[in-house]
N, C-alpha and C positions, 0 to 999 in steps of 0.2 A: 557523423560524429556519434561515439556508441558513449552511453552513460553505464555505469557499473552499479550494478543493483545486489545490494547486502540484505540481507538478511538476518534481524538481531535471533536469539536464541527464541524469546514469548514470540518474535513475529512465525517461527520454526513450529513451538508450540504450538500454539494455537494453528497453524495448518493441520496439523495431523489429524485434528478432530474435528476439523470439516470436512462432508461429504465430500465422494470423490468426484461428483459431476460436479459441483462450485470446485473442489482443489481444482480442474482441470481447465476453469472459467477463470482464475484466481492466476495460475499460472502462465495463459496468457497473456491475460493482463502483466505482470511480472514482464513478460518478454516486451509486450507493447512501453511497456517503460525504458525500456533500454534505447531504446529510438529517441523517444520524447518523453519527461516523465510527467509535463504539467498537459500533455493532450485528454480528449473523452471529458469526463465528470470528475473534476477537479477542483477542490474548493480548498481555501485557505483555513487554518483553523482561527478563530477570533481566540485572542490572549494566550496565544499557542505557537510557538514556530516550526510550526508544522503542517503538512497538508492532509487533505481526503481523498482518495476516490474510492467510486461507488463501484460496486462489482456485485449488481443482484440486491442482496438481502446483507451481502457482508460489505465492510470497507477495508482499505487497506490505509493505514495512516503512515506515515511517512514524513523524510525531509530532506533538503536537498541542499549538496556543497557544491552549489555555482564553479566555485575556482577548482576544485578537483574534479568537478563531471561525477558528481556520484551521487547515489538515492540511497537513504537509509532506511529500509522498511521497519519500522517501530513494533507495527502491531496488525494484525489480521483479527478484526473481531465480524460477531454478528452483529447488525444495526436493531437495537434496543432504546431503550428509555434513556438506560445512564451510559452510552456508549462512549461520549464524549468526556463524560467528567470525572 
């Protein structure tokens, strides 16, 4: 079962101005979701419907449409202080 992995425009964004050895660790990850997208370091967001995973020093946020088989990637940031809020 393949899930279909979007990419909103900030999540687009915000890749381009990450290094190119995390883009390349980052893009993995990306395909590894296509497989499974809650496998690896996956956490739920609290008060959020949305998830994390960890990729290094960056996360990739995201959400997911069970009935259509699809991952919407929200956001690609670096993990900082106010990352979440």
């Amino acid at each position: 079962m393949s899930w279909a992995v979007n990419l909103s425009n900030r999540a687009r964004k915000n890749l381009k101005h990450v290094p190119v050895a995390d883009q390349q660790r980052i893009a993995a990850q990306l395909d590894a979701m296509r497989v499974n997208p809650l496998s690896g370091d996956v956490v739920n967001l609290k008060g959020q419907d949305a998830f994390r995973r960890r990729v290094g020093n960056y996360r990739i946020i995201f959400r997911i449409d069970f009935k259509l088989l699809a991952v919407a990637i929200l956001s690609i940031e670096r993990r900082t202080t106010t990352t979440y809020r």
